[in-house]
N, C-alpha and C positions, 0 to 999 in steps of 0.2 A: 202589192206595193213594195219596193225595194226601199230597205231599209239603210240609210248614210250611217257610212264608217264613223267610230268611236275616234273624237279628237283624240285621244291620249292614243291610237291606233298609227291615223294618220301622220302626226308629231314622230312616231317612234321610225314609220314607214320613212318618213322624209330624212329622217338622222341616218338610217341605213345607204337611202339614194344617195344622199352629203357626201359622206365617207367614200362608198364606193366612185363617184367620179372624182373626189378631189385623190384617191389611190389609182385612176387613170386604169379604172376595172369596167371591163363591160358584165350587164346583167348577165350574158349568156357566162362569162367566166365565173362570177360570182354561185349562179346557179350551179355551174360545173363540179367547182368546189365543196358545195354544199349538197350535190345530189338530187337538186332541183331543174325543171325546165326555167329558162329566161323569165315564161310568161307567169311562172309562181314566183318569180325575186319582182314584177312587176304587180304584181295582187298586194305582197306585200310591202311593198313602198309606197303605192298608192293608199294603202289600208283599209282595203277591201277587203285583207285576209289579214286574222289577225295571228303573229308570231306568239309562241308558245316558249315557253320558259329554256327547254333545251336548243332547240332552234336560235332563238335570243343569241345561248350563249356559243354557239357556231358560228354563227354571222358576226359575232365580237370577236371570235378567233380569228377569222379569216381577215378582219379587216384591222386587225391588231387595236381595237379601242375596248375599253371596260364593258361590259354590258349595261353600267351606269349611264355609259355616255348616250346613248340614246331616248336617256329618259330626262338630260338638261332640258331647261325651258321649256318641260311638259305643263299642259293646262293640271292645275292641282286635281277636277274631277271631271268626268263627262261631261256635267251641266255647264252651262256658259258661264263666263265670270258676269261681274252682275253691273250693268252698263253704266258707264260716268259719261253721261250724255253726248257732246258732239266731242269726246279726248279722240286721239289715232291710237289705235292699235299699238299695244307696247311695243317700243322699238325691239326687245329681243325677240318677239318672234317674227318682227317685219324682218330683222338682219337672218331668223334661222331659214323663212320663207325664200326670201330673197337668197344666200346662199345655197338653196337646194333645187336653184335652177341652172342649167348648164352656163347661160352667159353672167349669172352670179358667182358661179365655182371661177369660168376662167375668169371674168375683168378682177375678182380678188386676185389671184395666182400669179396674173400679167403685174399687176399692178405693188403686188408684193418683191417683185424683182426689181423695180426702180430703186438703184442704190442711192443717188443724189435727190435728198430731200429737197430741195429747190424745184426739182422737175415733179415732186410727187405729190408738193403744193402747187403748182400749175396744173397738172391734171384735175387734182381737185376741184380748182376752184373753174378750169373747163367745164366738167363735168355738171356742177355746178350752177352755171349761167346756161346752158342746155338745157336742165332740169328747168327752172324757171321761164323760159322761152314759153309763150303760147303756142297753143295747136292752130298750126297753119288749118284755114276752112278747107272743109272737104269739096268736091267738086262731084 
């Protein structure tokens, strides 16, 4: 039986992913950098493989953050937090989740360059009224 990655693994993995696409780095260059293949900068952001203290602080080199910074809005311990019945998922790890997906990095990125706040409260509240739209029936 294969054994699921350690949340505080995962969490650390996705802060690595984060960084590197919001620094517009492919895993192979990341890898490059650090003397790894692609597919071990993928083990590790996935958190399948877990990063080791000197490593940590290479992959914090390379992508110019703390090696603190990957351990923000880490779960406090392995075990789950302990459930408040039907709550949603605290917003900061839906924002760190959401962020550590490619169309999370760009619509931030895109939408960070909107200088007239007028248009940046219309997207919003676009964005917004789409969220709320029901799911057209499948066919």
């Amino acid at each position: 039986m294969k054994k699921a990655p350690d949340p505080i693994d995962r969490h650390v993995g996705s802060r690595v992913r984060m960084q590197r696409i919001l620094m517009k780095m492919s895993q192979e260059k990341l890898g490059d950098a650090l003397g790894l293949t692609f597919q071990q900068v993928q083990k590790y952001e996935k958190g399948a493989n877990r990063i080791g203290a000197s490593r940590l602080q290479q992959i914090s080199k390379t992508l110019n953050v703390p090696p603190s910074f990957f351990f923000e809005g880490a779960p406090t311990s392995g075990a789950p937090a302990p459930s408040d019945g039907f709550a949603e998922e605290s917003s900061s790890q839906y924002v760190v989740d959401f962020l550590s997906t490619t169309e999370g990095l760009h619509l931030n990125r895109a939408f960070a360059r909107i200088r007239d706040p007028k248009v940046r409260k219309r997207v919003l509240d676009l964005v917004t009224t789409l969220a709320e739209q029901p799911e057209p029936p499948r066919e």
